[in-house]
C-alpha positions in Angstrom: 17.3 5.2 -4.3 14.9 8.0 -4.0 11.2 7.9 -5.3 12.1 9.6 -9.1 15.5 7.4 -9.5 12.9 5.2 -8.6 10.1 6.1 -10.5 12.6 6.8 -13.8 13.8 2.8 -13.8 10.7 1.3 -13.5 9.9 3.6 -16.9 12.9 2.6 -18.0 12.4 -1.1 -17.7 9.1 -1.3 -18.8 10.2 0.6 -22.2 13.0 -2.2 -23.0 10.8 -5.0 -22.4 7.6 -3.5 -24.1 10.3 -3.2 -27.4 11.5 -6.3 -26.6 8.0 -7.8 -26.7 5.8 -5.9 -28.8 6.7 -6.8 -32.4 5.8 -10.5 -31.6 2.6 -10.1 -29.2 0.9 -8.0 -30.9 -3.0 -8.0 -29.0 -5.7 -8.1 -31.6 -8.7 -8.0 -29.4 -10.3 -11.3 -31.4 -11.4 -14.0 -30.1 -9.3 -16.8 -29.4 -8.3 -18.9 -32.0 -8.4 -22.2 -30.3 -12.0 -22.7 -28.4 -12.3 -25.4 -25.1 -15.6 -26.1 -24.4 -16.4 -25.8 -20.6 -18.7 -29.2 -20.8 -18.1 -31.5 -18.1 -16.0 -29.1 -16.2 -17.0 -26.3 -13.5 -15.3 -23.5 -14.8 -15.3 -19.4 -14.3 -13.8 -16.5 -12.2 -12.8 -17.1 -8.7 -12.2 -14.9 -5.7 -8.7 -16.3 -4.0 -8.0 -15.0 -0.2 -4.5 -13.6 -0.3 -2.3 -11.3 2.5 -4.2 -8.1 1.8 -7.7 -9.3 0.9 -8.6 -11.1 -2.4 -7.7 -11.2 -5.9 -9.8 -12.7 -8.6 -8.9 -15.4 -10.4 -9.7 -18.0 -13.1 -10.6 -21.7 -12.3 -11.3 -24.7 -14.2 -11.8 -28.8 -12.8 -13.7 -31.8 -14.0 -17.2 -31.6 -12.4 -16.6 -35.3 -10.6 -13.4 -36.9 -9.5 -13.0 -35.6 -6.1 -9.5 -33.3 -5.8 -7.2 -33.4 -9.2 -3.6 -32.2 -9.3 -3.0 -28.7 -9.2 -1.5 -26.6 -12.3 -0.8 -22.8 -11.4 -1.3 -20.7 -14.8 0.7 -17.8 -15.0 -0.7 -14.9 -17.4 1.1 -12.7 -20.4 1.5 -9.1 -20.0 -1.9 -9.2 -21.5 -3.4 -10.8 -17.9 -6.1 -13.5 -17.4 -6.9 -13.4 -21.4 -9.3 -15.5 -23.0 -6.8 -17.5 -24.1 -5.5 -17.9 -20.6 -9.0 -19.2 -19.7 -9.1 -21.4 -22.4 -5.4 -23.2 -21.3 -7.0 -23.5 -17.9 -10.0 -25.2 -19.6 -7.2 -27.4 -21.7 -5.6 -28.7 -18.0 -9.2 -29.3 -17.0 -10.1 -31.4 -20.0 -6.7 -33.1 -18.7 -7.5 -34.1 -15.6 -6.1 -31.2 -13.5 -7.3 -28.1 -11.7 -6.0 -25.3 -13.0 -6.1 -21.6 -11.2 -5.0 -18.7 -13.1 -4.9 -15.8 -10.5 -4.8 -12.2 -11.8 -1.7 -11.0 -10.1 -1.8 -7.5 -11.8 -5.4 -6.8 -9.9 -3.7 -4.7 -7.3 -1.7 -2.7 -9.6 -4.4 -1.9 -12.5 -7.1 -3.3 -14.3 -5.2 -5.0 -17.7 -8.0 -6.5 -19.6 -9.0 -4.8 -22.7 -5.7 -2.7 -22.8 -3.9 -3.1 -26.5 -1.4 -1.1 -26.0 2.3 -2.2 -25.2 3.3 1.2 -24.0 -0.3 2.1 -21.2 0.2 -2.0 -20.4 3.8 -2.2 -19.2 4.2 1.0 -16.6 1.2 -1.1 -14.6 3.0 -4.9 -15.2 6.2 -3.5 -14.0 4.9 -2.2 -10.4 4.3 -5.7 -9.9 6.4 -7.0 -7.0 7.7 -10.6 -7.5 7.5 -11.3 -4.0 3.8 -10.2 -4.2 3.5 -12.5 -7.4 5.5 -15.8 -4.6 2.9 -15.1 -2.4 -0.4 -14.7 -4.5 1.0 -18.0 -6.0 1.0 -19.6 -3.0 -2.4 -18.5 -1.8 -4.0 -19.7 -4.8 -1.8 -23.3 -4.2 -3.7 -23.0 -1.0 -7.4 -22.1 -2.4 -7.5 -25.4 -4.8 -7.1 -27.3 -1.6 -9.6 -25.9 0.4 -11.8 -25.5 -2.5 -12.2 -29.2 -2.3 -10.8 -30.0 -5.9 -7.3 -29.8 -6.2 -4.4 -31.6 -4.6 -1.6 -29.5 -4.2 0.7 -32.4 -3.2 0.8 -33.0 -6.8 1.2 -29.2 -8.0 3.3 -28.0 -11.6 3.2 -24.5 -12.8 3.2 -23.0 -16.5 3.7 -19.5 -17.6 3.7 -17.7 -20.7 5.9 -14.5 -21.6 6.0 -12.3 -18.6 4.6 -15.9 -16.7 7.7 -17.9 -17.8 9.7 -15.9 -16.4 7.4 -16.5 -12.9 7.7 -20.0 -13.6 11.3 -20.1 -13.1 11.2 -18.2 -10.0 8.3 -20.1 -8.4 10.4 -23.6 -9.0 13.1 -21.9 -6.9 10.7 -20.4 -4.4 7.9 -23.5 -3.6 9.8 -26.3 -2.3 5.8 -28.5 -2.8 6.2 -27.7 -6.6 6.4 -30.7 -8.5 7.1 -29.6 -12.5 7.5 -25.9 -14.0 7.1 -25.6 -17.7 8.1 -21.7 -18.5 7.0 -20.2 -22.1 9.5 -18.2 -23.2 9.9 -16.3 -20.1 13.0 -13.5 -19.5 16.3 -15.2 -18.4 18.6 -12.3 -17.9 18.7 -8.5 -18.0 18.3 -5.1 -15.9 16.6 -5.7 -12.3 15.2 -3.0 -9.5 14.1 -3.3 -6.1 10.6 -4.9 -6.9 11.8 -7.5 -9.6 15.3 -8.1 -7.8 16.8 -10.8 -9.8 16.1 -12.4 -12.9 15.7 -16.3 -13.7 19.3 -17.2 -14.2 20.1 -15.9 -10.4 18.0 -18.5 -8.8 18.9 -21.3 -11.1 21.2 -23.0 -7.4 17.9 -22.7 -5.6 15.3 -24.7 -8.3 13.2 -27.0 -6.2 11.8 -28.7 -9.1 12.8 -30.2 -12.5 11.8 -27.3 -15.2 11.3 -27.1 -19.1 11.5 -24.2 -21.1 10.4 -23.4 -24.3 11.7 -20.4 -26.3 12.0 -19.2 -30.2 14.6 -19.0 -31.9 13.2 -15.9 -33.3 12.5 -14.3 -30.5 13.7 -11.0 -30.5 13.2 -10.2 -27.1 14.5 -13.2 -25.8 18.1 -13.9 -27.6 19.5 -16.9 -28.1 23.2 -16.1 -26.5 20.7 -15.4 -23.4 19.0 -19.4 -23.3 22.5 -20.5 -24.2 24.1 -18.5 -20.9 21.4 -20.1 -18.9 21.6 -23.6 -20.5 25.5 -23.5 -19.4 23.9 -22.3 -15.7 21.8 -25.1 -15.3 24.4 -27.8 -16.0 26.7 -26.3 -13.5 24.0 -26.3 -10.9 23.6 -29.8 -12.0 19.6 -29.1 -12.2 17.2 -31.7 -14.0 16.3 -29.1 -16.6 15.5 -28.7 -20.2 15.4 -26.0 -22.7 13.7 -26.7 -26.0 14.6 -23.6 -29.2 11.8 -23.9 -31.9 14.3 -22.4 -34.5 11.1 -20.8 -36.8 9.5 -19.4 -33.7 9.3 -16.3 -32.2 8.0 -14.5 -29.0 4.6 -15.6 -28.1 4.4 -18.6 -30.2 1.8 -20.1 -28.0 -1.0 -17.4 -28.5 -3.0 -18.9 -30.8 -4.8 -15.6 -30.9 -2.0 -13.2 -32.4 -0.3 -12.8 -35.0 2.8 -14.8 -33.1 1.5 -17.9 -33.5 3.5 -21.4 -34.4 1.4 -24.1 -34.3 4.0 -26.6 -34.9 5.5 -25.5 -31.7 3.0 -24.6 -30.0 1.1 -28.4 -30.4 4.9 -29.7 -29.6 5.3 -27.5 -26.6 1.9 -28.5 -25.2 3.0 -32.1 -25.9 6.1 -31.9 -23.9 4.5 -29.8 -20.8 2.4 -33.3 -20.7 5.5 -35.9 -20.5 6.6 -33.3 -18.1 4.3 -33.1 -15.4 3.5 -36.5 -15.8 7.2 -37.9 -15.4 8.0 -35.8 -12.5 5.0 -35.9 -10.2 2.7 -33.0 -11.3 -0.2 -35.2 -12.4 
């Protein structure tokens, strides 16, 4: 494929999913609804050492305790948000250390951007084997940092972060739990995102939950229902939760999108989750 078939797909992609996505997240540039307070906890950005260099990132870990279990946090299309911060601050308040790396730092600087259609041509140059990797170095960085344990690791994601989620559980083989937020099970693939959470559904390390809406118009329901039936046949310890009154983004308590019955349920199960199979 030369560089404008090229170039034309990666347009083309990032137009479907910005329509897919942009009636539900709509960014309001407010501050986030739900407010963590950082006391007790050592919490701010983060320089992680990755293949190329660094990228910054987003930490947050009781101020005692010696090394907690580690919880990867895996950004919207919106980046390391606020609201991302404040989740991180959530795991904290938990009992873990959570790291939320900005894997779009190479690509473009995200933050401030409210617009679906100048955000997605920079998301969509993001490589998932880039994202595997930046994953794993930030793994790496809570244990030489001195306060996480990576021996008991879980990841969560959120929008394009679920869809991480599923492909970190079937690419670290250390990962304990994935909980993905309504994060992209099927469609269109190219060279840098080559396959799409249903292809690596054999090769899950890890048991995984997923939460989606069932109003999600990005996301449809014959999709979680195709990859529902995958799972089975794999005959992978899985779940998949469908809020029926939710749609995309339900989770961020800072948009419009917001459930809060689902959200406060979905945050509930992540818990049991970890906790049953060895992320905490």
């Amino acid at each position: 494929m030369d560089n404008q078939a090229l170039n034309n797909r990666r347009e083309f992609l990032a137009a479907n999913l910005a329509a897919g996505v942009a009636a539900a997240m709509q960014p309001l540039g407010a501050q986030t609804a739900i407010h963590t307070d950082s006391e007790g906890l050592e919490a701010g950005d983060v320089r992680i050492p990755v293949a190329d260099g660094e990228i910054p990132a987003y930490r947050a870990v009781r101020s005692r305790g010696g090394k907690r279990p580690v919880v990867l946090v895996v950004e919207e299309v919106f980046g390391v948000t606020d609201h991302i911060k404040d989740v991180c601050r959530r795991f904290a308040k938990l009992g873990y250390c959570a790291v939320a790396p900005e894997l779009f730092a190479r690509q473009g600087d995200v933050s401030g951007i409210e617009d679906i259609g100048k955000l997605m041509p920079i998301v969509s140059k993001v490589g998932d084997a880039q994202v595997m990797s930046d994953l794993d170095a930030a793994a790496a960085y809570a244990d030489k940092s001195g306060s996480g344990n990576s021996a008991h690791m879980g990841i969560t994601g959120f929008c394009w972060g679920g869809r991480i989620a599923w492909l970190y559980a079937a690419h670290n083989p250390r990962l304990k739990a994935s909980v993905a937020w309504y994060g992209r099970l099927v469609g269109a693939t190219n060279p840098l995102q080559p396959r799409n959470s249903i292809d690596v559904v054999s090769e899950l390390h890890c048991p995984v939950l997923g939460l989606y809406g069932g109003k999600d118009t990005g996301i449809p329901l014959d999709s979680v229902e195709k990859m529902r039936a995958a799972l089975k046949q794999a005959g992978k310890t899985a779940e998949i939760v469908v809020y029926p009154d939710a749609a995309h983004g339900f989770n961020a308590d800072y948009r419009p999108s917001y459930n809060k019955a689902a959200a406060e349920d979905g945050w509930k199960r992540l818990q049991v989750w970890f906790k049953k199979y060895g992320a905490a």
